[in-house]
N, C-alpha and C positions, 0 to 999 in steps of 0.2 A: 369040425373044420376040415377041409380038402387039403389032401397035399399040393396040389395045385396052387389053389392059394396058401398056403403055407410058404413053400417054395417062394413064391410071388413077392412076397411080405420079407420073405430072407434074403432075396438079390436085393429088392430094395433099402433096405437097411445098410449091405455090403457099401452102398453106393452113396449113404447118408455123410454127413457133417458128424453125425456121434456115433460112426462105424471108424470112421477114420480117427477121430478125437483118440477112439480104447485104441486103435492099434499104435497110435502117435504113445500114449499110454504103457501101453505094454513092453513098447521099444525099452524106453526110459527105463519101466523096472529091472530089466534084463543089464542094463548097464551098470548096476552098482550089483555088486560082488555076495555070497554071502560071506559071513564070521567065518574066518577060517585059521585053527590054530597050529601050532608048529612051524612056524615061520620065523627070518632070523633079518632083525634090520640092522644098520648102521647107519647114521648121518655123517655126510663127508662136506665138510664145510671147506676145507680149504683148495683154493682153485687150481694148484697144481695136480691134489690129489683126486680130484672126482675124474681132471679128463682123463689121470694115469689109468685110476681104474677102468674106466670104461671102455678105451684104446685096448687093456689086457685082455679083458673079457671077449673083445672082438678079436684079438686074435689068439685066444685059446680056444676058441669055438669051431666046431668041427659037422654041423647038422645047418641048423640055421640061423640069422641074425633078423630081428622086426626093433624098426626105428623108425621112433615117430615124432620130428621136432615143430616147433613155431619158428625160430630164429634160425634163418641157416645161409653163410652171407661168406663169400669167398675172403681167403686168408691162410694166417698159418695152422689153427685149429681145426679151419675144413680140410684143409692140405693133409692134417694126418689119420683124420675121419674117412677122408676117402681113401687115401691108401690102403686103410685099414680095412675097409670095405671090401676095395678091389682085391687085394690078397686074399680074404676070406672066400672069394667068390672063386679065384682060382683055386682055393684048396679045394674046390665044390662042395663048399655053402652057401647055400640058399642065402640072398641076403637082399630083405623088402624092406624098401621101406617109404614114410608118407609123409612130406614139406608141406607146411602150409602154402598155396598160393601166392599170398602178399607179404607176411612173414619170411619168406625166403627169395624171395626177389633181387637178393643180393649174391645169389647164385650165378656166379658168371655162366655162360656157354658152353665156358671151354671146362670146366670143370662138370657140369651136368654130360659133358660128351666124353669126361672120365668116369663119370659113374654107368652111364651106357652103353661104353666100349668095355667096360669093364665087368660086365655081367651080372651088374648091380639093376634088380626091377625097382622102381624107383616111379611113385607118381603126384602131383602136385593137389591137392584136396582145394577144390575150389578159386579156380585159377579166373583173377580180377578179368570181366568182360564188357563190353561195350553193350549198354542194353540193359544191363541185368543190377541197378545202384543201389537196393537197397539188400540183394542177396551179398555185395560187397562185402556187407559187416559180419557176415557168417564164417568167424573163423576157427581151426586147428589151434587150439592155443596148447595141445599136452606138450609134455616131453615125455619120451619113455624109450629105454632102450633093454630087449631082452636077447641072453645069447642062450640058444640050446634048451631055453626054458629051463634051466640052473642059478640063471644069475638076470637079477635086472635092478633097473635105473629109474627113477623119474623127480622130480623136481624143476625147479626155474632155472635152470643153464639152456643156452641154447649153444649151436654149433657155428662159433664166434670169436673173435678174438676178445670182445668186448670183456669177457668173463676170464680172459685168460692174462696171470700176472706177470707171463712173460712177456707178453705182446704187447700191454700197456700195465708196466711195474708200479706207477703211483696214480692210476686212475681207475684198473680195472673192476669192474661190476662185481656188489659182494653177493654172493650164492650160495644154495647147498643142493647135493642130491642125496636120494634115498638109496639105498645100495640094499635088494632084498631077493634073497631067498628065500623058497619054501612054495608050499603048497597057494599061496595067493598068485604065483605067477600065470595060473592057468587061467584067472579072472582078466588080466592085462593082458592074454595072449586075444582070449575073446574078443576084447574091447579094440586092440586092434585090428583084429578079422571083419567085425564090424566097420567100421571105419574104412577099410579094403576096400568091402564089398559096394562101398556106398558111393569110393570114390571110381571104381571100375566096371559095377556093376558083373561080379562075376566073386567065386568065393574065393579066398585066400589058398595057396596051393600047400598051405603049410600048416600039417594039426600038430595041435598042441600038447605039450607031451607032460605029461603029470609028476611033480617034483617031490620029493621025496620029506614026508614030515620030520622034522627035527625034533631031538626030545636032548633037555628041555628046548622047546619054543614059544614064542609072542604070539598074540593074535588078534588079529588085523583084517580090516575088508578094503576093501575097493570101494570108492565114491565118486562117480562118475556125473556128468551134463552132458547132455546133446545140445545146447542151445536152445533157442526160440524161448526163453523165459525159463525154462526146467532148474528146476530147484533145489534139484538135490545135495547137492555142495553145501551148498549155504542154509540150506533146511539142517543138516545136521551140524553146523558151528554155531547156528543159532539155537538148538537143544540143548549142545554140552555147554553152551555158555551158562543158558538158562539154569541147568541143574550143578555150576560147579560150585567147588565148598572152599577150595583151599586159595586157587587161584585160575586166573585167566589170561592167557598172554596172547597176543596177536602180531605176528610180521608179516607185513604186507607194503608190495612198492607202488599201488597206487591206491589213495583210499578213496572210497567211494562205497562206502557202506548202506545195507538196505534199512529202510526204516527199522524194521523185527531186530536185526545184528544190531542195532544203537539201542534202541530199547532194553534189547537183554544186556548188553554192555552196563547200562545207566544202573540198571537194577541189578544185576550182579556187584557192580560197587558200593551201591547202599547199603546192603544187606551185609558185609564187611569181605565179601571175595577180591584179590587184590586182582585189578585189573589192569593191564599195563598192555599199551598203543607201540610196537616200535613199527617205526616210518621213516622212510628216506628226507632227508635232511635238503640243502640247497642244490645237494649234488642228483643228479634226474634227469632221465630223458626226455620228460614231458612236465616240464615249470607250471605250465597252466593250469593243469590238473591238480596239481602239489598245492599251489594258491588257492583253488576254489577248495580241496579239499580239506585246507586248513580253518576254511567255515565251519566244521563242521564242532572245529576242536572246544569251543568256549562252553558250550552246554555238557559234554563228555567230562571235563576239568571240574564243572562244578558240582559234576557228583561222585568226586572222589576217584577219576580213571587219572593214571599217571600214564602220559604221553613222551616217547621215547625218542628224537630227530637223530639219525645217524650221522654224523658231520666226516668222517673219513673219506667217502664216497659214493657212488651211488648204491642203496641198499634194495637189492632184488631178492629176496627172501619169501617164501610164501609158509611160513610156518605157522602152525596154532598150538596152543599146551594149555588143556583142560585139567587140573587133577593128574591124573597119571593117564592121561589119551591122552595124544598126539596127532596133528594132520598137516602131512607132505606131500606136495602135488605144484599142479598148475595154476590152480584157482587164487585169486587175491581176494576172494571173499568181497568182491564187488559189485553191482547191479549192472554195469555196462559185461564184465565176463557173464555174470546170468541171462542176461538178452541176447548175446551173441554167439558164447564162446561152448567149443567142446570141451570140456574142462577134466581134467581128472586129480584126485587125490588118494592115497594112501592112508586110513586110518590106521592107529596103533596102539593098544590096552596095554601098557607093560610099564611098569614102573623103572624098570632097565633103562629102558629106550624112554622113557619121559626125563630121565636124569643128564642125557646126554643132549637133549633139544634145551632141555634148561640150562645147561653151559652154553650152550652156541649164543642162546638168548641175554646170558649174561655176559658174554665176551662184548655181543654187539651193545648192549648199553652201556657197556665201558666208555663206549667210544662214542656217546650218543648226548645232545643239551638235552635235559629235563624240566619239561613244563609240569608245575605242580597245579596253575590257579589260571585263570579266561584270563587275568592282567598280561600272562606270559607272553600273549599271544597278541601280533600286528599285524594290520592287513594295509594294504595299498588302495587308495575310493575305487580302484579300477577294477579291483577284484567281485565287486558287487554287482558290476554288467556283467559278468562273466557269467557269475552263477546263476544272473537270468535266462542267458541261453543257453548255459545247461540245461536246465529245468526246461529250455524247450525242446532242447536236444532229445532230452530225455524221455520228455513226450509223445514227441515225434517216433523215438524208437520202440515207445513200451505201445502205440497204436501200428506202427509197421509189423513187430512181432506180432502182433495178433491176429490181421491178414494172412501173414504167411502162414499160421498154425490151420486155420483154415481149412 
């Protein structure tokens, strides 16, 4: 054979449907982290505490700041996000960071024209366009905040008052963040350089700086999605579901579970692993979703899963507790976050740190109704159109991602 044709046969392939397919491929595996141990977490469940920390951490920081949220909506909470910002920036720290588009929409003017006067680089990830409705659904959904690559953040809070118990004392959104050192931070530094690069088309001006192993420490990877159907989030809570022995617990605030997550759910209860649903209660920002997704509850009950409704407030929690693994992040373990969303999670092997997500888990079913049996459960006749256009929602969306992969 000619290198000629050789050659020939190689541009053409560069240029194929399954040249692009592997590198769409490749992407992906490069997103999730490997095993990395000496690493030190904490779960900060209480909503004074996660912003204190996080606010500290920006302004003890001295090199750089990378912050990458979904919800970022002007207020008293953004008020001291961005001052914190802008202070760091005149200490001259570098300080990037990535809003989702629609998700942060609630970013007044005048405050994005504090973060740009302020010498805050700052760019919008896929900003809503005329023209373009079904790249629409393509969103930023992490959170993650790291300072100096010493200390970092990520979880379901967003940059909000919604979450904050001063700004609303008997309503505000219940949360946690992960608060993590250690050598995983250099996976989350990648993940947002990625991310950078994708949304400015140019590299991140900021390397990332290798953090110091902890002894004793946990260990933990990184679980990342790019969207357009990628699976890896949920590939793996569908594993540990599968193989757990002791128990299986799930928080999540919007349910909409993939067929494989139900299945291993149904059959992990049989088999005698205690499985337990906790879910947002009547309190939620999205009622419809709550209503279709309480169809799903009747088959779940009858094989043994005890389902949790949190009745305090709304419950925004994205927690999982396997055995002694743990997974804190962004993802709700959803099929609408796998079709659209950049999702990221934090795995965590340590029976430490498994102990402390099972208090948080027990606090919240304190304060939660318990459905034992399908009887527990009522639906409205109205709720049954609904979950027909879902399902063509859903349709529509699982044949759009497929185009776009393309």
């Amino acid at each position: 054979m000619s290198d000629v044709y050789r050659a020939r046969k190689l541009r053409e392939w560069l240029y194929s449907k399954d040249a692009q397919r592997a590198k769409a491929h490749t992407v992906v595996r490069r997103l999730t982290g490997p095993r990395r141990t000496g690493n030190r977490f904490t779960l900060v469940s209480d909503g004074r505490e996660y912003f204190t920390r996080m606010l500290s951490a920006i302004n003890a920081s001295h090199d750089y700041i990378l912050a990458e949220f979904y919800l970022v909506e002007s207020g008293a909470v953004a008020d001291a996000f961005i001052a914190a910002f802008v202070g760091a920036s005149a200490r001259g720290v570098r300080v990037r960071a990535i809003f989702d588009g629609f998700g942060a929409r609630g970013l007044t003017d005048r405050d994005r024209a504090r973060l740009r006067d302020g010498g805050v680089s700052f760019v919008f990830y896929n900003k809503p366009r005329w023209g373009a409705f079904t790249n629409l659904f393509l969103r930023d959904h992490r959170k993650l905040l790291i300072a100096d690559g010493a200390t970092g953040f990520t979880g379901g809070v967003g940059i909000m008052d919604a979450f904050s118990p001063d700004a609303h004392p008997e309503s505000y959104w219940r949360d946690c963040m992960l608060e993590m050192t250690g050598p995983v931070l250099i996976d989350w530094h990648v993940l947002f350089a990625n991310t950078w690069r994708r949304c400015l088309h140019r590299e991140l001006d900021v390397a990332p700086r290798q953090s110091a192993t902890l002894y004793p420490g946990e260990s933990g990877r990184l679980v990342a999605s790019a969207g357009l159907g990628r699976q890896d989030v949920g590939r793996s809570i569908v594993n540990r579901v599968q193989n757990a022995k002791s128990r299986a617990w799930i928080a999540t605030a919007y349910f909409w579970p993939s067929m494989r997550l139900r299945r291993a759910l149904r059959r992990a209860a049989r088999r005698g692993t205690d499985v337990r649903l906790v879910l947002t209660g009547r309190y939620t920002d999205a009622p419809l979703v709550r209503r279709v997704g309480r169809l799903f509850y009747a088959r779940l009950l009858a094989n043994g899963i005890v389902i949790y409704e949190y009745r305090q407030r709304f419950l925004h929690c994205k927690l999982a507790l396997c055995d002694d693994w743990a997974s804190v992040g962004s993802s709700n373990f959803d099929r609408w976050g796998a079709l659209w969303n950049l999702e990221a999670n934090q795995e965590i092997e340590s029976p430490v740190f498994a102990a402390q997500v099972e208090a948080t888990f027990r606090q919240i079913c304190e304060d939660s109704a318990v459905l034992r049996h399908p009887r527990d459960v009522e639906h409205h006749w109205s709720v049954y159109i609904w979950w027909h256009v879902a399902r063509v929602v859903f349709s529509w969306s699982t044949r759009a991602v497929s185009r776009l992969r393309r």
